[in-house]
C-alpha positions in Angstrom: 292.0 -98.6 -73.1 292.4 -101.6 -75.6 291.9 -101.6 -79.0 291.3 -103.9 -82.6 293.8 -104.7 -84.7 292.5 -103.5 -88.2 291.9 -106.5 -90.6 289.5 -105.6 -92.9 289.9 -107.0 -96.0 288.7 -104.2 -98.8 286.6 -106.9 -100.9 284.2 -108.0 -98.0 283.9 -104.5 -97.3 282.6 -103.5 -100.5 280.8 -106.4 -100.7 278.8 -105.7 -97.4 278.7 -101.5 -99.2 277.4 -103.3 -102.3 274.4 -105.4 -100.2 273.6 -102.8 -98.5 272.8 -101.0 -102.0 270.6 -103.8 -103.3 268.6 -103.7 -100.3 268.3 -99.9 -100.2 267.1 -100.2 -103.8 265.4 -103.0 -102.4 263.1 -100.8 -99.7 262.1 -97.8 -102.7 260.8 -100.4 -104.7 258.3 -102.0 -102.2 257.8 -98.5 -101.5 257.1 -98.0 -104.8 254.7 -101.6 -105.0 253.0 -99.0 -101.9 252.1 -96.3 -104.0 250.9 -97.6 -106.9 248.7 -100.3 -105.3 250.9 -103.2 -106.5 251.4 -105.5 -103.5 248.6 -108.0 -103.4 249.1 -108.2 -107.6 250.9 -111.6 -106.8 248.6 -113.6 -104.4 250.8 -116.4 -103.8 254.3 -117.1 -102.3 256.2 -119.5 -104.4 260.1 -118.3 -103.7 261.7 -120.8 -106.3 259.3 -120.9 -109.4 257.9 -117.9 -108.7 260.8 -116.2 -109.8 259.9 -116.7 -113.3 257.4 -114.2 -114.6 254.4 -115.5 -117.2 255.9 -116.5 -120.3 253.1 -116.2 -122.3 249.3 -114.8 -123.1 248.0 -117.9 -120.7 250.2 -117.4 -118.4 249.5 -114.1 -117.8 245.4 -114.5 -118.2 245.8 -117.2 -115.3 247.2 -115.0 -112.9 244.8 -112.3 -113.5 242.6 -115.0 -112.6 243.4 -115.3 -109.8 244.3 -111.6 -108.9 240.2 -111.6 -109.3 239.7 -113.7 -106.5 240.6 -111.0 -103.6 238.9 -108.4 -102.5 241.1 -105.8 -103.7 240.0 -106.6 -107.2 236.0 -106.3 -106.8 236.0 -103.3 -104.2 239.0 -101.5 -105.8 240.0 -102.8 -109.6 236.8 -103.7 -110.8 237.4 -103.7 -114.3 240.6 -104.0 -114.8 242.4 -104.6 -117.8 245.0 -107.3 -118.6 247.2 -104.4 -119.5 246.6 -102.5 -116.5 247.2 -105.8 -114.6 250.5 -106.0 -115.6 251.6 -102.6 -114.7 250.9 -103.7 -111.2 252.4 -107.3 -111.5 255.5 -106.6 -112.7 256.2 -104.0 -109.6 255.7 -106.6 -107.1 257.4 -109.2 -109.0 260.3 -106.5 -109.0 260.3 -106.4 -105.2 260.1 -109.9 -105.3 262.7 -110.6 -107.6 265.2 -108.1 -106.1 265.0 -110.4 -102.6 266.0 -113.3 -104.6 268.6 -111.9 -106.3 269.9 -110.0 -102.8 269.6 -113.7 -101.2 272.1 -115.0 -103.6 274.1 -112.2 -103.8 274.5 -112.6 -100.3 275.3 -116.1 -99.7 277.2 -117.1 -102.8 280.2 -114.5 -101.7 279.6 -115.2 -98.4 280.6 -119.0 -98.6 283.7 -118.3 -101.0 284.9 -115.3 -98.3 284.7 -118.4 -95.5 286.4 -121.1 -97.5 289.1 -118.6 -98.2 289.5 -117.5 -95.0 289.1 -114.1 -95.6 286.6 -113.6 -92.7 287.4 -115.2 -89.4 284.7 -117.5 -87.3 283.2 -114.7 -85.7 282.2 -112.5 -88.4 281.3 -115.7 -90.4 278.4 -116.3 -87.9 277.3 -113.0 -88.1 276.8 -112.6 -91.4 275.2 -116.3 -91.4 272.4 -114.6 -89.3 272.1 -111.7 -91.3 271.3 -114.1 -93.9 268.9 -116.6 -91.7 267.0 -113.0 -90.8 266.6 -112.0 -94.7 265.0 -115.5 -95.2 263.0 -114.3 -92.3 262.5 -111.3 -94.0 261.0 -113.2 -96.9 258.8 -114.8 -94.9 257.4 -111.4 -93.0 256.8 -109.9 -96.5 254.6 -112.9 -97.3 252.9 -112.8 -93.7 252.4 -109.1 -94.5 250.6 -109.4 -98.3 248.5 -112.3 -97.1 246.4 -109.8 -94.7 245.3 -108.5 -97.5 244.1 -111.2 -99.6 241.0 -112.2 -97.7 239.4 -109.8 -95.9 241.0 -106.2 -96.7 241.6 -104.3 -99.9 244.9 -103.5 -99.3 248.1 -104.7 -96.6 247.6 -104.6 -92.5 249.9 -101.1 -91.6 251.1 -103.0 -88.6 252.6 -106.0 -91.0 253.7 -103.5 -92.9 255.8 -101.2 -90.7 257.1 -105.1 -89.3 258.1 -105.2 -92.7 259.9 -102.4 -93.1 261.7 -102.4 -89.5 263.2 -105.5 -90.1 264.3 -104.2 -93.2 265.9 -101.9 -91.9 267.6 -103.5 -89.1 269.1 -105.8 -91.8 270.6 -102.1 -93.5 271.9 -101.2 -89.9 273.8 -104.5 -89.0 275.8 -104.1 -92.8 276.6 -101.0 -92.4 278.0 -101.7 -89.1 279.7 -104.3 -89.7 281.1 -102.5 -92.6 282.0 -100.0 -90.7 283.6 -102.1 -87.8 286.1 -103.7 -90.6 287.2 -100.3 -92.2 287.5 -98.5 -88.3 288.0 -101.1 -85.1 286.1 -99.6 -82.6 288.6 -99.3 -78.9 287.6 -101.2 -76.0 286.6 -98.7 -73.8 286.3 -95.2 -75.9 283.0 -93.8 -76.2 282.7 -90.5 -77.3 280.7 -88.4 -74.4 278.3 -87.7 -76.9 277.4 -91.4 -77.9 273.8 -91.3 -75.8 273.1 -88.7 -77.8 274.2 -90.0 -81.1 272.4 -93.4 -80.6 269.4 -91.7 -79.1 269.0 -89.8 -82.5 269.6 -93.2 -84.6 266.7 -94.8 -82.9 264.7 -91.4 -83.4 265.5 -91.8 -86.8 264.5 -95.5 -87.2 260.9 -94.5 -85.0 260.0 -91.6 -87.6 260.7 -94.4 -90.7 258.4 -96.7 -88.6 255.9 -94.1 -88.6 256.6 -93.3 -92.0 255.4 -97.1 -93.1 251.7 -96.4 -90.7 251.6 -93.4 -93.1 252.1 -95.3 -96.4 250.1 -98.2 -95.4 246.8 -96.4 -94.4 247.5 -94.0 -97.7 247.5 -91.0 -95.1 250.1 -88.8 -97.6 247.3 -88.3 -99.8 244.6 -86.1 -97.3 245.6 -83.2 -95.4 247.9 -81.9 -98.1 248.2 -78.0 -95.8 251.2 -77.0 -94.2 251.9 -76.4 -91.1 248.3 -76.8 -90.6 245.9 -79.5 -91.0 242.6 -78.8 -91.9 243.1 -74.9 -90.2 244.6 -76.6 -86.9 248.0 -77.4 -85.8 246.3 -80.6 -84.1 243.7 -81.9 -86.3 240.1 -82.0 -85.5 239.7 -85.9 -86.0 242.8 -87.0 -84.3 242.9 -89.7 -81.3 239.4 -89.4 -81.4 238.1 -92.5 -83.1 235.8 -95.7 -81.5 239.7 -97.8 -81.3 240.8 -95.6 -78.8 244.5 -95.8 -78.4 244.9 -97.8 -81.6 243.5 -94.7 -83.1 247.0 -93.3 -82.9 248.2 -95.9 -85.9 244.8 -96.5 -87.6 243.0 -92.7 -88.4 245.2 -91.2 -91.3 244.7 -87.6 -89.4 246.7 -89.4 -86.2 249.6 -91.8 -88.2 249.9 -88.1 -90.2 250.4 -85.6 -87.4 252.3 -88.3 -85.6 254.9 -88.2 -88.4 254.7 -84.5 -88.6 256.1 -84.4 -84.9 258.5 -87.0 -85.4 260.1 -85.1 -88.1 259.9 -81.7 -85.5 261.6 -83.6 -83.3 264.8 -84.8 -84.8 265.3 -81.7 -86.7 265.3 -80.3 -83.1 267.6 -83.0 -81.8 269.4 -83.0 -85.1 270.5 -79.2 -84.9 271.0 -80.0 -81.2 273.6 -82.5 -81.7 275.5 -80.3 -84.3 275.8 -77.6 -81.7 276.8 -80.0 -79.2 279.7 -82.1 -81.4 281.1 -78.6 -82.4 284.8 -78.1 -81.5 284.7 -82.5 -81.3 286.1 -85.3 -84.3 282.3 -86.1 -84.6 281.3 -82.2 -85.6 281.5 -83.4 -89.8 279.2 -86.2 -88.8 277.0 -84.5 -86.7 276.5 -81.9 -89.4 276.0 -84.3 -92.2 273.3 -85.9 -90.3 271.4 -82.4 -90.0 271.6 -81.4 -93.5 270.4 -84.8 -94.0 267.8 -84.4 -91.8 267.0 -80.4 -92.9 266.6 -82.0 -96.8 264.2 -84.9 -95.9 262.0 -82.5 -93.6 261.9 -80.0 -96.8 261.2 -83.2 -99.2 258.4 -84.5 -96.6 256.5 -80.9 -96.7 256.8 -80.7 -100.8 255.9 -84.5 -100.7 252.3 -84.0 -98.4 251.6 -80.6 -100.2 251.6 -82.6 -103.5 250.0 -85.1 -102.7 252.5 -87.9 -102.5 252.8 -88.2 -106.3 254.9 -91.5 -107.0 258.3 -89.4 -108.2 258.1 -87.5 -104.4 257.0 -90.4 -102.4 260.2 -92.5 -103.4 262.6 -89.7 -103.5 261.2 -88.7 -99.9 261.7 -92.9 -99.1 265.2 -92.8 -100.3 266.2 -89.5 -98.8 265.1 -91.3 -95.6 267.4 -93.9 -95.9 270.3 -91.4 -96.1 269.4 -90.2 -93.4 269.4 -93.2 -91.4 272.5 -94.0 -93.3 274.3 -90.9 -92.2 272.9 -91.0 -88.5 274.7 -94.7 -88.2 277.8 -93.5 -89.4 277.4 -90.5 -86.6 276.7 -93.2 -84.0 279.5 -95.5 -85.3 281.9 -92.8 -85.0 280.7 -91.9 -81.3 281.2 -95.4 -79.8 285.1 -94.6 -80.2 287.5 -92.1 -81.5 289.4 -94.3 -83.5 291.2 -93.0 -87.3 292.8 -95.2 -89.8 296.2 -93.4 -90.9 297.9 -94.3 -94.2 300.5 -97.6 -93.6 302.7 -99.3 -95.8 302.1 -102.4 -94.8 299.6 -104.6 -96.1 299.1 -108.2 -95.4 297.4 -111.1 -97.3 293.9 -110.4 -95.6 293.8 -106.9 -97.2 294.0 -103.6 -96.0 296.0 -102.8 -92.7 297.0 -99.1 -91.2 298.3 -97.6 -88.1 295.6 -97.0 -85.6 295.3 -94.0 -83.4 293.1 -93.0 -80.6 291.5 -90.6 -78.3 289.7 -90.2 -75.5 286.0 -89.3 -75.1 287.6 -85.9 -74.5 288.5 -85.5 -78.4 291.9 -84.1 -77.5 293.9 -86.8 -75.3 296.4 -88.8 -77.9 297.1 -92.5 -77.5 299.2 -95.1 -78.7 297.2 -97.7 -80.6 297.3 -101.7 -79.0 298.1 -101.0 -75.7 297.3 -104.0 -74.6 295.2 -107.2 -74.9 291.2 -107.3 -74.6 291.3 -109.0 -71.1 294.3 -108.6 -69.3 295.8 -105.0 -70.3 299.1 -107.0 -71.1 301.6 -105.6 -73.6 300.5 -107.1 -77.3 303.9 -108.1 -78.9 302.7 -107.5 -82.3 301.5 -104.1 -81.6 302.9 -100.8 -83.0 302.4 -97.3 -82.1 301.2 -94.0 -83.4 300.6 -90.2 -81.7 297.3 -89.2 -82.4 296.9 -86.2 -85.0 295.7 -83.2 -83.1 291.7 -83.1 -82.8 
């Protein structure tokens, strides 16, 4: 087995912490432009002047104006009053603002980290896409208000949960990267629970997708029972509708009971995993990741028995996203068995430590470096440490 040198420098770590923070605040507020009907306040995309809100009594009469010219307006808001207007605009402005500010947040450091050679040529290109796919991600949000500025009263669920899974891809790849510079991941060390742990991440990622068909089609608000809906575990009006199978992500009984499921599901796989990981390193892990998962299934019940008032609906959003959080570090931790031990030395690019290792087994020790990537060879620089019993 080979394994990474550690080279993280502490300040691109944080940094990549910090992002992932704006963008996680970044995801309850659209959430919150959800809820409260906000999205389609701003009906046009301007990403450089647009970041200045009206200024003045004009200004903000001429993009009411406008705001008057969809649908959502004579169908929904008939009536509205400037004042009322505002309450909406300044939420999606928010959201909007909060992608500018994480787009220069993220490139500014990016290109100082890179001119002092504090990241090396491969990280430097991945970060360089994760910034290419938030401009992307700009562009999707766009794509996804503008299907509701014509025909609809309100944002295509599909764009939507596009939206959002892009979104959250964006969170994944930080935190992974993150994660990669404070623990190297060995060569060839998977934990033999690793299916498992990534199968439950990508559980975790379906049931936030499903989650966004909820929001967009407003489906929190009806069927506010549980375990029941309407008397029935299954309700009466799901997969029934003229769509056929698209009826599975456009009837708010369907998008709701499908959610419902998904949240049986990886409580069931959650609790399954713990039991599995016991007596292993990734047992803490595993049992963060349940609780996590145990909180947010109690939070989604109190959330639909409400109502989805706006104070449940985001906490229920951002519990979600510790969860997801939590399950990454669990599957992080599975594709190796790698620990970080205190080290005296410490060179220029920022924090090093000893490195030590075990097998998928959890109890074999290892000596860290034992060998380059490709050949197995002896690494000259490498030093060695006995793995701390498991």
């Amino acid at each position: 087995m080979t394994t990474v040198p550690v080279k993280s420098d502490r300040a691109v770590v944080l940094w990549l912490f910090a992002m992932c923070a704006l963008l996680a605040l970044m995801i309850v507020v659209g959430g919150a432009t959800r809820l409260t009907d906000s999205g389609l306040s701003i009906v046009e995309w301007r990403p450089v002047t647009g970041a200045i809100p009206p200024l003045s009594e004009a200004g903000w009469l001429g993009e009411f104006e406008k705001y008057k010219t969809i649908p959502e307006y004579h169908q929904v808001n008939l009536g509205m009053s400037l004042a009322e207007f505002k309450a909406i605009y300044w939420w999606e402005w928010g959201h909007r603002f909060l992608g500018r500010l994480i787009g220069i947040a993220f490139l500014l450091p990016l290109i100082f980290f890179a001119v002092a050679r504090r990241i090396d040529r491969p990280l430097g290109l991945k970060l360089f896409g994760l910034f290419v796919l938030g401009g992307l991600q700009g562009a999707l949000g766009w794509w996804m208000v503008s299907s509701g500025l014509s025909e609809r009263v309100d944002v295509s669920q599909y764009r939507l949960a596009a939206h959002l899974g892009l979104a959250l891809l964006l969170f994944a790849a930080m935190i992974w990267i993150a994660l990669d510079l404070l623990a190297p991941r060995a060569m060839a060390a998977r934990h033999r629970l690793a299916p498992i742990a990534i199968a439950l991440l990508a559980g975790v990622y379906a049931q936030m997708i499903l989650g966004a068909f909820v929001a967009g089609l407003r489906a929190g608000r009806v069927y506010n029972t549980w375990p029941l809906m309407e008397g029935r575990f299954i309700p009466a009006a799901y997969f029934t509708g003229a769509p056929g199978f698209a009826d599975l992500f456009e009837s708010m009984a369907a998008v709701q009971f499908n959610h419902r499921l998904g949240a049986y599901a990886l409580f069931a796989a959650a609790l399954a995993m713990m039991i599995a990981a016991r007596k292993t390193a990734l047992y803490p892990r595993a049992r963060m990741v349940f609780a996590a998962v145990a909180l947010q299934a109690a939070l989604g019940v109190w959330t639909v028995v409400a109502g989805t008032p706006l104070a449940l609906g985001l906490a229920h959003q951002a519990m979600a996203l510790i969860v997801f959080g939590a399950s990454l570090y669990l599957a992080h931790g599975s594709m190796s068995s790698i620990e970080i031990t205190p080290s005296s030395s410490a060179g220029p690019s920022g924090a090093r430590g000893s490195m030590t290792a075990a097998t998928g087994s959890d109890s074999a020790p290892m000596t860290p470096f034992q060998g380059t990537r490709r050949t197995g060879a002896p690494s000259p620089a490498a030093t060695t440490a006995s793995a701390p019993p498991r």
